[in-house]
C-alpha positions as CSV (number, residue, x, y, z in Angstrom):
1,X,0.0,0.0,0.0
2,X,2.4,2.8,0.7
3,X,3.6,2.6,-3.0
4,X,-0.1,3.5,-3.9
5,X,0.2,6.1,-1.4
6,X,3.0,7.5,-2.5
7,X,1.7,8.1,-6.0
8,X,-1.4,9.8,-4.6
9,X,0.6,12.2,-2.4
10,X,3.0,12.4,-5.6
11,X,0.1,13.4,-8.0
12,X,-1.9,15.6,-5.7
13,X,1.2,18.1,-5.0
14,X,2.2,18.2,-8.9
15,X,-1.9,19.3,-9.2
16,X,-1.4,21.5,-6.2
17,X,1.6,23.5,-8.1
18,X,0.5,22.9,-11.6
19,X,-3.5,24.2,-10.5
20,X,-2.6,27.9,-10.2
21,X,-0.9,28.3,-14.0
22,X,-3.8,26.4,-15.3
23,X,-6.4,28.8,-13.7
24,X,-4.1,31.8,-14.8
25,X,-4.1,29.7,-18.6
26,X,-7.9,29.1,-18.6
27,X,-8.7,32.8,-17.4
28,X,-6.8,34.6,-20.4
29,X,-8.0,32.6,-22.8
30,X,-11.4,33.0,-22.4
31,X,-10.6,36.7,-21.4
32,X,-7.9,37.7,-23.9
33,X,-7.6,35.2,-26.2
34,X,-11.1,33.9,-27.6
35,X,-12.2,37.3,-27.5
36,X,-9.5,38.3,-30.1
37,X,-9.8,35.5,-32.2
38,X,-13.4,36.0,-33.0
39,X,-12.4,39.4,-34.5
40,X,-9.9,37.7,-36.8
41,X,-11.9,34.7,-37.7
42,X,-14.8,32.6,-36.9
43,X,-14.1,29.6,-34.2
44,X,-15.4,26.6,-34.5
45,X,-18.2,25.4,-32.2
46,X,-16.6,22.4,-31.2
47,X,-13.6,24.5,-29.7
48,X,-16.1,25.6,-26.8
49,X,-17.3,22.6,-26.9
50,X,-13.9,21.0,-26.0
51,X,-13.0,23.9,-23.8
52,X,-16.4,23.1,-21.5
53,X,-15.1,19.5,-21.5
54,X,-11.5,19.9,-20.8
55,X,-12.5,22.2,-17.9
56,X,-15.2,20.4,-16.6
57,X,-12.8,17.0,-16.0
58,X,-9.7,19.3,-14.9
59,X,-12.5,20.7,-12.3
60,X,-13.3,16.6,-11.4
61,X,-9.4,16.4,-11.2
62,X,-9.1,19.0,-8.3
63,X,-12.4,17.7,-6.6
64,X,-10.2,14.3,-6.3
65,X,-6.7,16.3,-5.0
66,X,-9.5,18.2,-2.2
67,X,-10.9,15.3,-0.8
């Protein structure tokens, strides 16, 4: 068991200090980023789409590190 331990404790500090850039990542996207883009071109749907998903199961992620 303290193998399985170990790779818990392992993965829930490289969330802890990988978390903060990701939030910083995701925020200035959606507040910089998209919001440019869609006065150079039209996005596809499916790239909100994938956003919505990709956050959604990074969200499940940190649920899993806080318990």
């Amino acid at each position: 068991m303290p193998a399985r331990h170990s790779n818990r404790v392992t993965m829930a500090r490289l969330h802890c200090t990988l978390s903060p850039a990701r939030a910083r990542h995701s925020h200035n996207e959606d507040a910089k980023f998209i919001p440019f883009m869609n006065t150079r071109c039209k996005l596809p749907a499916k790239l909100e789409k994938d956003h919505e998903w990709l956050v959604a199961h990074m969200d499940k992620i940190a649920a899993t590190f806080a318990a």
